[in-house]
SEGU-541422 format. One record per residue (C-alpha): residue in one letter; z, y, x. Coordinates in steps of 0.25 Angstrom, whole numbers, plus 2048, in hexadecimal, padded with zeros to 3 digits. Layout:
BEGIN
{r: A | pz: Z | py: Y | px: X}
...
END
This chain:
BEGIN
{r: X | pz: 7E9 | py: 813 | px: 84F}
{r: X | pz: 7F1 | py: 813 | px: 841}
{r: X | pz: 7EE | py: 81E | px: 837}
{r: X | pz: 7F8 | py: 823 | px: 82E}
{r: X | pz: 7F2 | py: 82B | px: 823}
{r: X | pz: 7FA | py: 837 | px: 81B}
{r: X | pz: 7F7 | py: 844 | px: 816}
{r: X | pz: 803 | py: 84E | px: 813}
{r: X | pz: 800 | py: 84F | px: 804}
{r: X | pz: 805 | py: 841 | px: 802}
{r: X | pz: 814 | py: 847 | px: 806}
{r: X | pz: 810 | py: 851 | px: 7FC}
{r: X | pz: 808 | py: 84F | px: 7F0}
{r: X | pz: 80A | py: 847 | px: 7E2}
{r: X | pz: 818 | py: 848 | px: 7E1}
{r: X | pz: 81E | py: 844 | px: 7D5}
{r: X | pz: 82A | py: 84B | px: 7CD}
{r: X | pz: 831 | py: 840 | px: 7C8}
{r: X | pz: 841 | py: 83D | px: 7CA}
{r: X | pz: 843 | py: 82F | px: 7CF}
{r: X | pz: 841 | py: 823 | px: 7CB}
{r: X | pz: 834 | py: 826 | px: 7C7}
{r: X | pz: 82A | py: 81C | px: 7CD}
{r: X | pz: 820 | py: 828 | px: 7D0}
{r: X | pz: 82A | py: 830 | px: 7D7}
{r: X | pz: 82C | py: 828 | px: 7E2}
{r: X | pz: 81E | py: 82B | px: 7E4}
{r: X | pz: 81E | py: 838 | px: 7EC}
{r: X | pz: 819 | py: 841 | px: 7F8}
{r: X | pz: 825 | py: 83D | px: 801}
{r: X | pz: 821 | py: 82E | px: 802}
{r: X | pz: 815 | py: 833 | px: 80C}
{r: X | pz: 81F | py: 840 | px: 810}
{r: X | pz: 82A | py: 839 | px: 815}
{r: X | pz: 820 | py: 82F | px: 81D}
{r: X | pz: 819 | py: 839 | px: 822}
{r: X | pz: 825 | py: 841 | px: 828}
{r: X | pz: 82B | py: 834 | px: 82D}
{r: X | pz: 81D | py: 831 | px: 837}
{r: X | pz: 820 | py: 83D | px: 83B}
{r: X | pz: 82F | py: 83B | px: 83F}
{r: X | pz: 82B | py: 82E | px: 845}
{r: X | pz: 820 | py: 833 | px: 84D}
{r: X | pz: 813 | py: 82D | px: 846}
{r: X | pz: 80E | py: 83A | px: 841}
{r: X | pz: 80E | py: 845 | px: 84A}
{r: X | pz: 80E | py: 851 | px: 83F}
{r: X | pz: 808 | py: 856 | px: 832}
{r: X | pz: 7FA | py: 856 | px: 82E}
{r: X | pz: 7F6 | py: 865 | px: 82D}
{r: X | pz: 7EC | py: 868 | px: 831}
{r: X | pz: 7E7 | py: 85B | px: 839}
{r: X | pz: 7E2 | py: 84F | px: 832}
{r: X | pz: 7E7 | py: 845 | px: 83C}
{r: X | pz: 7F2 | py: 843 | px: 846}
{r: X | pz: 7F1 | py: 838 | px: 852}
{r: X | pz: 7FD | py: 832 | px: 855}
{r: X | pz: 7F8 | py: 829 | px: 862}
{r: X | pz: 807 | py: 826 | px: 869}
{r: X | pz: 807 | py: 81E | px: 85B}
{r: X | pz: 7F9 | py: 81D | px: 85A}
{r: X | pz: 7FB | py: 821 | px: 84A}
{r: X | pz: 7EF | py: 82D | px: 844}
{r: X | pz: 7F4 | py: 833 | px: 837}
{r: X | pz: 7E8 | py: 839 | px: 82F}
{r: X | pz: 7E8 | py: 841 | px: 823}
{r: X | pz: 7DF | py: 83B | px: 818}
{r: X | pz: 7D7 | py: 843 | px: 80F}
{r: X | pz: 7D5 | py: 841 | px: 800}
{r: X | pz: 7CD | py: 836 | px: 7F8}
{r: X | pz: 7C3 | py: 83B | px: 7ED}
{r: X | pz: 7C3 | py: 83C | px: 7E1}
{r: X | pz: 7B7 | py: 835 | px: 7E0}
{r: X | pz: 7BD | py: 829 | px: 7E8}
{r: X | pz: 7C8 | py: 824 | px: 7DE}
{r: X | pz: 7BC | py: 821 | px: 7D5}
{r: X | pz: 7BB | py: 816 | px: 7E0}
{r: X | pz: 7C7 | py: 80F | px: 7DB}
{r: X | pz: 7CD | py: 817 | px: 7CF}
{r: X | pz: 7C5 | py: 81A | px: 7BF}
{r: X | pz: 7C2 | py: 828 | px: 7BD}
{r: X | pz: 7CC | py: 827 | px: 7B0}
{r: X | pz: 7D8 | py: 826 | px: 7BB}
{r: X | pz: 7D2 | py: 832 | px: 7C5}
{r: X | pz: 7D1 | py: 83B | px: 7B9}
{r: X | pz: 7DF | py: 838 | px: 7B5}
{r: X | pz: 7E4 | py: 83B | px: 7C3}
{r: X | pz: 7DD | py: 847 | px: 7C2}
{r: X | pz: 7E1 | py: 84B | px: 7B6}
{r: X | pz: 7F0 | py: 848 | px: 7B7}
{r: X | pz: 7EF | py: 84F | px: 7C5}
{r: X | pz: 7E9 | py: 85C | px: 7BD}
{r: X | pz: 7F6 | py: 85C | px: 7B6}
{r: X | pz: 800 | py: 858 | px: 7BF}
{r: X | pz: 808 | py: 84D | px: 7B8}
{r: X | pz: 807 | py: 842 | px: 7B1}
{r: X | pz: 806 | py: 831 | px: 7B1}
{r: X | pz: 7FB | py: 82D | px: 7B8}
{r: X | pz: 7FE | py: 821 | px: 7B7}
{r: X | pz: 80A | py: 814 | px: 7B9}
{r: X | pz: 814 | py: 81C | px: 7C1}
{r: X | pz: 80B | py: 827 | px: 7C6}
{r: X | pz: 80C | py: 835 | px: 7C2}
{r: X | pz: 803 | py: 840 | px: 7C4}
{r: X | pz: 805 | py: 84E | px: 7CB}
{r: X | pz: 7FE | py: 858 | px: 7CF}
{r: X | pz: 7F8 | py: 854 | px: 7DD}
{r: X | pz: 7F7 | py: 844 | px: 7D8}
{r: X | pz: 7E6 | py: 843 | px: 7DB}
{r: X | pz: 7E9 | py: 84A | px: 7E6}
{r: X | pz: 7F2 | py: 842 | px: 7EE}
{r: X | pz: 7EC | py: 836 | px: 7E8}
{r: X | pz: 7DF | py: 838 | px: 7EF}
{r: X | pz: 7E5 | py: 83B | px: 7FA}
{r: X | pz: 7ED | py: 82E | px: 7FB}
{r: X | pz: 7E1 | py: 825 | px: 7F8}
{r: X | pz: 7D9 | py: 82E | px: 804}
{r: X | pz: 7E6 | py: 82B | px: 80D}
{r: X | pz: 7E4 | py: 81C | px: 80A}
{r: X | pz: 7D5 | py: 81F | px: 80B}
{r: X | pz: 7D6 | py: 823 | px: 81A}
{r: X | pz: 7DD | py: 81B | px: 81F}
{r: X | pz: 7D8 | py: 80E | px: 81A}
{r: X | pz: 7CA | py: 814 | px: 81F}
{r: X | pz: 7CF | py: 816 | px: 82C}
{r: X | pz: 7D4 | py: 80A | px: 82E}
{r: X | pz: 7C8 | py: 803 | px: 829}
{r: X | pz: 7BE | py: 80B | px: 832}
{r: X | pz: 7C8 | py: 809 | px: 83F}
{r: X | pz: 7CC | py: 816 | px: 841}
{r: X | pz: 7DA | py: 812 | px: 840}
{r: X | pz: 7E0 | py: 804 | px: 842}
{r: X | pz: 7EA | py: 805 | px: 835}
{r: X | pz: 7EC | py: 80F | px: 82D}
{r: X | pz: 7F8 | py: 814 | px: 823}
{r: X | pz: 7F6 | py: 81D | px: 819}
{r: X | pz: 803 | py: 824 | px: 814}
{r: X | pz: 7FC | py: 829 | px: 807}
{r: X | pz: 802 | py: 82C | px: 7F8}
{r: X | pz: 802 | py: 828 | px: 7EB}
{r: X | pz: 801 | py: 81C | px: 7EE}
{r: X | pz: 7F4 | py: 813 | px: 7E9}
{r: X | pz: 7F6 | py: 804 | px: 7E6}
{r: X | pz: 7F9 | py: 805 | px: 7D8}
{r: X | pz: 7ED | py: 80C | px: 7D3}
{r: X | pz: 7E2 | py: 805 | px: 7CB}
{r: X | pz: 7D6 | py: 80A | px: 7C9}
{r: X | pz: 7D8 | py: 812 | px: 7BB}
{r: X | pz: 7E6 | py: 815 | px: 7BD}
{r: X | pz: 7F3 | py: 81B | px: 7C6}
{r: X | pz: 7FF | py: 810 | px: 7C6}
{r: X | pz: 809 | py: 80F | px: 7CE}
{r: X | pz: 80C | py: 81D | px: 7D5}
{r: X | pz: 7FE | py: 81A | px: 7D9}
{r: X | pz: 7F1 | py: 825 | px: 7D4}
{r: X | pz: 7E5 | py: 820 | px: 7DD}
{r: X | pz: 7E3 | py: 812 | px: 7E5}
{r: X | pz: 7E4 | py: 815 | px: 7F3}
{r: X | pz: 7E0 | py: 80A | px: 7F9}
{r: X | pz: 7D7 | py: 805 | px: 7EF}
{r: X | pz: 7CE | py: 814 | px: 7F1}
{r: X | pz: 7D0 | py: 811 | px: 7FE}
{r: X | pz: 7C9 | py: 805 | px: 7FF}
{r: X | pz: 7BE | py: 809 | px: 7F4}
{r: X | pz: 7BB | py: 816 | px: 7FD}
{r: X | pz: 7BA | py: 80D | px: 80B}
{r: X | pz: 7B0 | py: 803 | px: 804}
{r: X | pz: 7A9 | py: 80E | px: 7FF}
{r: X | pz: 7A8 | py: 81A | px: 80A}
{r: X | pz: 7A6 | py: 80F | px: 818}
{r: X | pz: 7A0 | py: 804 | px: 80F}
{r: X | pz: 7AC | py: 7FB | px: 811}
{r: X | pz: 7AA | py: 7ED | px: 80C}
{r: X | pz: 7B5 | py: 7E5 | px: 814}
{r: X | pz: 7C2 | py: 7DE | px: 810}
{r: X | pz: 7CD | py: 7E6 | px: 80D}
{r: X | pz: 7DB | py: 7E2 | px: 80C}
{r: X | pz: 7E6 | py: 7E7 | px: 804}
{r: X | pz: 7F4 | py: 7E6 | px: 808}
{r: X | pz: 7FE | py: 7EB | px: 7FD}
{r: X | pz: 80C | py: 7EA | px: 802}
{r: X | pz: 812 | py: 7F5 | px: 7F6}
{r: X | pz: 81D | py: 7F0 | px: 7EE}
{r: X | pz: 815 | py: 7EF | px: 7E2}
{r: X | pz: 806 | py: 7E9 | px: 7E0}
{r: X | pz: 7FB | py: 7F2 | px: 7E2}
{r: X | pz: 7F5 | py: 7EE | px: 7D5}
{r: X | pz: 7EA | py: 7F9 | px: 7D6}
{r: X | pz: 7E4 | py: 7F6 | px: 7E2}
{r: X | pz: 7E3 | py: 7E6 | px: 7DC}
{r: X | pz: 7DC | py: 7EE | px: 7D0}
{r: X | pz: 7D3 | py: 7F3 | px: 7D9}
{r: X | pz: 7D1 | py: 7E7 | px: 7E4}
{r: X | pz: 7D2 | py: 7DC | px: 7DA}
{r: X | pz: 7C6 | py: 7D7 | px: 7D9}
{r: X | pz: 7C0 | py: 7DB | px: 7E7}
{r: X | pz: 7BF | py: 7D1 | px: 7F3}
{r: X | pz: 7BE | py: 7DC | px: 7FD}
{r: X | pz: 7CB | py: 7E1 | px: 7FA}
{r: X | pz: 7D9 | py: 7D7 | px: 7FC}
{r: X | pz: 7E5 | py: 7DB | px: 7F6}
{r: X | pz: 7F1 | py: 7D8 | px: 7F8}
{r: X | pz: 800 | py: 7DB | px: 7F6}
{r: X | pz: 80F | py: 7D7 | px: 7F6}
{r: X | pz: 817 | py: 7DD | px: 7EB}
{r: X | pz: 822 | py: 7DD | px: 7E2}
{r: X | pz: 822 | py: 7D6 | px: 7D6}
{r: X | pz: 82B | py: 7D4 | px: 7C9}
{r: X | pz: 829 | py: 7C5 | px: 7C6}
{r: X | pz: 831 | py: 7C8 | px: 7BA}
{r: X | pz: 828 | py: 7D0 | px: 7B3}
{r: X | pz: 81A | py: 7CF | px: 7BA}
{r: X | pz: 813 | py: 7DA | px: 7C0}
{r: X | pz: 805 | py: 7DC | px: 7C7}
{r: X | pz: 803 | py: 7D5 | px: 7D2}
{r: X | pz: 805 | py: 7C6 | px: 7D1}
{r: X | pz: 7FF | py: 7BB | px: 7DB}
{r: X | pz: 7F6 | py: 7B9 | px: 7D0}
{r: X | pz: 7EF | py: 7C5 | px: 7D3}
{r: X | pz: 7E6 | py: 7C0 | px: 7DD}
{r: X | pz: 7D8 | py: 7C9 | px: 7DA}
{r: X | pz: 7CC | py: 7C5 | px: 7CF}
{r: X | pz: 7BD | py: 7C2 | px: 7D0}
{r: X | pz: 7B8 | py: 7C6 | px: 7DF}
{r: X | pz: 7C7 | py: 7CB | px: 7E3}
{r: X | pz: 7CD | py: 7BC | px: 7E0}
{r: X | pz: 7D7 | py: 7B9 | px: 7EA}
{r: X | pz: 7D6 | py: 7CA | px: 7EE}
{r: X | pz: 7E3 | py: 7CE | px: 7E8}
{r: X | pz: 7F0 | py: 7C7 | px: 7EF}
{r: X | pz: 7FC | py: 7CA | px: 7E7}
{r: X | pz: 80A | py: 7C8 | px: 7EE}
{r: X | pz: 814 | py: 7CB | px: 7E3}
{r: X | pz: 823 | py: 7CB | px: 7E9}
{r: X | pz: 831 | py: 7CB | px: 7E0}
{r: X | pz: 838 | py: 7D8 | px: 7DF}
{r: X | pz: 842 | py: 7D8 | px: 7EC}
{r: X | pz: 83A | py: 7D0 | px: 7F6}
{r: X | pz: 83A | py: 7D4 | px: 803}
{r: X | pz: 835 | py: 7D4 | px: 811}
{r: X | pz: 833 | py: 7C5 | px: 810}
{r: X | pz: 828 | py: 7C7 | px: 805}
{r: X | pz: 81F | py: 7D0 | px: 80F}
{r: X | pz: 820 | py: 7C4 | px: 819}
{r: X | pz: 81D | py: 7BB | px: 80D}
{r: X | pz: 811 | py: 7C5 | px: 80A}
{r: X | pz: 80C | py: 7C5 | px: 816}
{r: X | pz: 80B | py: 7B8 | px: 81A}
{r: X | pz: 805 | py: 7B7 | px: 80B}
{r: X | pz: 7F8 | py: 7C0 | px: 80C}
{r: X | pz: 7F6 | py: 7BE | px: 81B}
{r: X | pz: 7ED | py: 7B3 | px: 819}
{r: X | pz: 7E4 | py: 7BA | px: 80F}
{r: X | pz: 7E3 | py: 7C6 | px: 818}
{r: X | pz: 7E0 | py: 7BE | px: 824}
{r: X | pz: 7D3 | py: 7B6 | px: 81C}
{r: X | pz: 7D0 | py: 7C3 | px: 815}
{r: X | pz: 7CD | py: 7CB | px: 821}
{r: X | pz: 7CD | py: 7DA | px: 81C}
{r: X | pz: 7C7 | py: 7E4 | px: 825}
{r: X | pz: 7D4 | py: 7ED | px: 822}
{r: X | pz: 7E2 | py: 7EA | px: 81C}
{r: X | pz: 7E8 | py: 7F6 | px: 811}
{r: X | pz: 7F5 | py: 7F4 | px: 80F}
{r: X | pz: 7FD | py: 7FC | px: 802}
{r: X | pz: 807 | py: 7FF | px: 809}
{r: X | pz: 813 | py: 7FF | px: 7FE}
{r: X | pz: 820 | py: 801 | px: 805}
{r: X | pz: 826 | py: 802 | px: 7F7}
{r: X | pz: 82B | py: 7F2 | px: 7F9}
{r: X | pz: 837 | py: 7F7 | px: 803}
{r: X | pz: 846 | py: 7F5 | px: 7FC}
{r: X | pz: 849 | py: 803 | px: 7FD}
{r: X | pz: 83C | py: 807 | px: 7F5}
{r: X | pz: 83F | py: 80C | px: 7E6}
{r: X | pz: 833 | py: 808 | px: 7DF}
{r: X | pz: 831 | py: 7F8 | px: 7E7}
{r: X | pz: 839 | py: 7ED | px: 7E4}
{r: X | pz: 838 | py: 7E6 | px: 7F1}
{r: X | pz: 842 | py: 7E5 | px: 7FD}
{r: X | pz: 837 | py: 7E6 | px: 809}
{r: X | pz: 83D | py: 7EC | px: 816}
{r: X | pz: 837 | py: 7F4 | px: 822}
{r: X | pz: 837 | py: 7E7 | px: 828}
{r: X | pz: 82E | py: 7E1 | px: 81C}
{r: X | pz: 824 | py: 7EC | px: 81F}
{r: X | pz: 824 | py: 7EB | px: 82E}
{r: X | pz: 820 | py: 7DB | px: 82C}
{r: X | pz: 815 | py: 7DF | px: 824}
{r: X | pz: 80E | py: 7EA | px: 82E}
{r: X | pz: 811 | py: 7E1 | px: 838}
{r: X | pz: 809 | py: 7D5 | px: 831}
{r: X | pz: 7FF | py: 7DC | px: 82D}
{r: X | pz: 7FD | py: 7E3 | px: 838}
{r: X | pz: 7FB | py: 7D5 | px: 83F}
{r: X | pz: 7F3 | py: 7CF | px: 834}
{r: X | pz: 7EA | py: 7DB | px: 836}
{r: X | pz: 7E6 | py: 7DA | px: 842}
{r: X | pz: 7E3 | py: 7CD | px: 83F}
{r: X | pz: 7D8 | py: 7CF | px: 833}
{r: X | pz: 7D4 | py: 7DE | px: 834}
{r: X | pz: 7D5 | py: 7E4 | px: 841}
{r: X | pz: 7E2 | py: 7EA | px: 83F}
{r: X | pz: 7DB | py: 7F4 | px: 833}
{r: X | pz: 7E8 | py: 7F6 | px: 828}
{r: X | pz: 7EA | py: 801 | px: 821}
{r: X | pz: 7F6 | py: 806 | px: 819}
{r: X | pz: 7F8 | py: 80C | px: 80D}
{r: X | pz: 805 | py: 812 | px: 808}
{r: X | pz: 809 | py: 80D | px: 7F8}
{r: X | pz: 815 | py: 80D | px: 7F2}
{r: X | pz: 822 | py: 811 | px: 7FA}
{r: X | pz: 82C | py: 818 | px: 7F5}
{r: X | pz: 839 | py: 818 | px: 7FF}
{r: X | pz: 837 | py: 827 | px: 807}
{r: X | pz: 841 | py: 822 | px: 812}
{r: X | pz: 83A | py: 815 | px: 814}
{r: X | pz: 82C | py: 818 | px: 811}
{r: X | pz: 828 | py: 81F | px: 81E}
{r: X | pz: 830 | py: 814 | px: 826}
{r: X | pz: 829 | py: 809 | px: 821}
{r: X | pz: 81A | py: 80F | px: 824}
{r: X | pz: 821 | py: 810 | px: 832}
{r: X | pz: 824 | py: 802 | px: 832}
{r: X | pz: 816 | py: 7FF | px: 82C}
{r: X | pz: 80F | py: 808 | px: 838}
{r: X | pz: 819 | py: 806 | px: 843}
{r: X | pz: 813 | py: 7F6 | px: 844}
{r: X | pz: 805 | py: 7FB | px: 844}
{r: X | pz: 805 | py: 805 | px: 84F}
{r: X | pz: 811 | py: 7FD | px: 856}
{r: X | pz: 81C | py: 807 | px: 857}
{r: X | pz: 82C | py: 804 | px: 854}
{r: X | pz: 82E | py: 807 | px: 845}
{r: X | pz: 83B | py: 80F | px: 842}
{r: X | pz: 846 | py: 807 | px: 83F}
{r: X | pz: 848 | py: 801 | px: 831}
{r: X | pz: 851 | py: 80A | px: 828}
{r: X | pz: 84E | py: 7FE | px: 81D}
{r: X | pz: 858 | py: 7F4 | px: 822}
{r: X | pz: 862 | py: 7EF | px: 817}
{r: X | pz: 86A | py: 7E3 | px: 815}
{r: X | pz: 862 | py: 7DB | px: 80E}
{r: X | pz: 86B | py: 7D0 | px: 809}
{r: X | pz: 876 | py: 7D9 | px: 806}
{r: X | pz: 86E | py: 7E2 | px: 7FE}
{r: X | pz: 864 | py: 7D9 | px: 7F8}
{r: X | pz: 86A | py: 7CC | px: 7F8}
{r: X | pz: 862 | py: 7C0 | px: 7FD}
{r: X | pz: 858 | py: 7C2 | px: 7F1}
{r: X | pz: 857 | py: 7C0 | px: 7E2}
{r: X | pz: 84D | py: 7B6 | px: 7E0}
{r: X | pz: 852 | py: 7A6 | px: 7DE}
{r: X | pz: 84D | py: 79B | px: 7E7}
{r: X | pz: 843 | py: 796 | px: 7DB}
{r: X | pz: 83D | py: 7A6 | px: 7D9}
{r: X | pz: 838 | py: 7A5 | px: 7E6}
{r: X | pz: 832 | py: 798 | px: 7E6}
{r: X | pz: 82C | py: 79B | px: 7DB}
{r: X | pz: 826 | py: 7A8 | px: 7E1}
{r: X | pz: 823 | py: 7A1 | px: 7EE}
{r: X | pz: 81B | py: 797 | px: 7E6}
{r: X | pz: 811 | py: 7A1 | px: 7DF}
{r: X | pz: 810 | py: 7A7 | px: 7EE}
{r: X | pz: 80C | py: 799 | px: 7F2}
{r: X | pz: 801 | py: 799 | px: 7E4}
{r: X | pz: 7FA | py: 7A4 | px: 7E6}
{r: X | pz: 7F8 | py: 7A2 | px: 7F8}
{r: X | pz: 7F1 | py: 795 | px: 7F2}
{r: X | pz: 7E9 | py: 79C | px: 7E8}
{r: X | pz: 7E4 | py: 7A7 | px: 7F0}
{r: X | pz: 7E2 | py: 79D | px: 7FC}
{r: X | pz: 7D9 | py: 795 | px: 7F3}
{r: X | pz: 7D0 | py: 7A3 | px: 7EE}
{r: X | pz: 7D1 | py: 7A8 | px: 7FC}
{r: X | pz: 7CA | py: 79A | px: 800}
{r: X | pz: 7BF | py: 79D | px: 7F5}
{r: X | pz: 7BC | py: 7AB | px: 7F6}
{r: X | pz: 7BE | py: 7B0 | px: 805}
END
């Protein structure tokens, strides 16, 4: 079965009063509403949680379960005291910066424990087999958070708690893989993971080659974790050809890895229609990607991924491309594409010249060699 995990106070909670364009605006309950109310429509959820705490949909052999909660005590598996007692304190008074591009309101710890228990569930659902795959439709968002601070419309790290809590609760020592497919690089769960061998991360993202930004081939993981950090940066405007190209990138390394599960950040963020990316990815892009992975994954890990909902920010095409995410694992028709555009009309045939992407394509070729020869060393 695939579990889809939600709780109504995600459509609810945290919202921030801010006119657009404020980054943290776009952050708001009806990212997880309008998914929500869009399973329904399509049939995938049956009705609201009220009272039950879980709903079988067996025509689509789907079950959507309503997580409970981390505790407080859990963040201190991944966050300092100094930042738990700062969302404390800035949720006592209902405002404030928390953080780069997150502000505080009134129920902020209490959604954000909430999310990180969403991602909680269902990674450790998947990871004890009572579920196959997993998607856990969960906010703020969690990627960005380090361990002594909020960045990034993200207070806690979802799936970095996540992990913590599985190694630590059902003694959990195997491989884990990460899979981040945001527009933008999950620098704090590399914070966390970078020096861990149990963990591989890994992400495609956009990247100003201009100016620099986190998230260079270079960052490949220190000490223990060398070789444990797989950065894919992309130019700003790339499209669906950069997945495929990322695919056929990482797939090796995944395949000699062996995880016993696959976590994908599951950003949706890198669509053209999104106001906060800057890449042009289509429903088509994401559909590839579900449909490697889901190949890939039967492959090393017994079919175990589990998603977790990032960044986002499109209400219309949010809840259709989870559709298209889903619709590949349980095998039903997807709704069809609303994101079809004329690609060379609007966009043009691209703005790079023939030597930029040489150029690129080369430092591609660089660092596959160089990880290959750690990969030989280490693993």
């Amino acid at each position: 079965m695939f579990e889809i995990i939600y709780h109504p106070l995600y459509g609810e909670l945290n919202e921030i009063e801010l006119p657009k364009p404020y980054f943290e605006s776009y952050e708001s309950p009806l990212r997880c509403k309008l998914v929500w109310e869009y399973l329904k429509k399509i049939g995938y959820a049956l009705r609201d949680f009220k009272r039950t705490e879980m709903q079988t949909n067996s025509q689509k052999n789907l079950v959507l379960k309503k997580p409970i909660p981390l505790k407080k005590d859990d963040l201190y598996l991944v966050h300092s005291k100094h930042h738990v007692e700062q969302v404390e304190k800035f949720t006592e008074d209902g405002c404030g910066q928390l953080g780069n591009l997150v502000r505080a309101t009134e129920d902020t710890m209490e959604i954000a424990l909430l999310s990180a228990g969403g991602a909680y569930e269902a990674i450790k659902d998947v990871y004890s087999k009572r579920n196959t795959q997993a998607f856990a439709i969960i906010r703020p968002p969690g990627h960005h958070a380090i361990p002594d601070a909020a960045d990034g419309l993200c207070v806690f790290n979802n799936i970095a708690l996540a992990i913590k809590k599985l190694r630590k609760e059902l003694a959990f020592k195997g491989r884990i893989a990460i899979v981040d497919i945001d527009a933008h690089y999950g620098n704090g769960i590399a914070n966390v993971f970078y020096e861990d061998p149990s963990v591989l991360y890994s992400s495609i993202h956009e990247f100003d080659f201009s100016m620099g930004d986190w998230g260079r081939f270079s960052e490949i993981g220190i000490g223990d974790g060398l070789g444990c950090n797989i950065s894919f940066p992309v130019r700003l405007n790339s499209g669906d050809e950069a997945i495929k190209k990322y695919c056929d990138f990482v797939e090796p390394f995944l395949v000699k890895y062996s995880p016993a599960i696959i976590i994908v950040a599951a950003g949706f963020d890198g669509h053209w229609a999104d106001p906060l990316g800057n890449l042009r990815y289509t429903s088509d892009g994401y559909r590839y990607f579900a449909q490697w992975l889901k190949k890939i994954a039967r492959t090393i890990c017994s079919d175990r991924v589990c998603f977790c909902l990032e960044g986002g920010y499109n209400l219309l095409m949010l809840p259709r491309l989870i559709e298209t995410i889903i619709s590949e694992f349980i095998n039903i028709k997807c709704s069809p594409p609303v994101d079809k555009i004329p690609y060379k009309s609007i966009f043009g045939y691209g703005s790079t010249s023939e030597y930029i992407d040489k150029h690129y394509n080369s430092q591609v070729d660089k660092i596959r060699k160089r990880l290959n020869r750690i990969w030989k060393l280490m693993h």
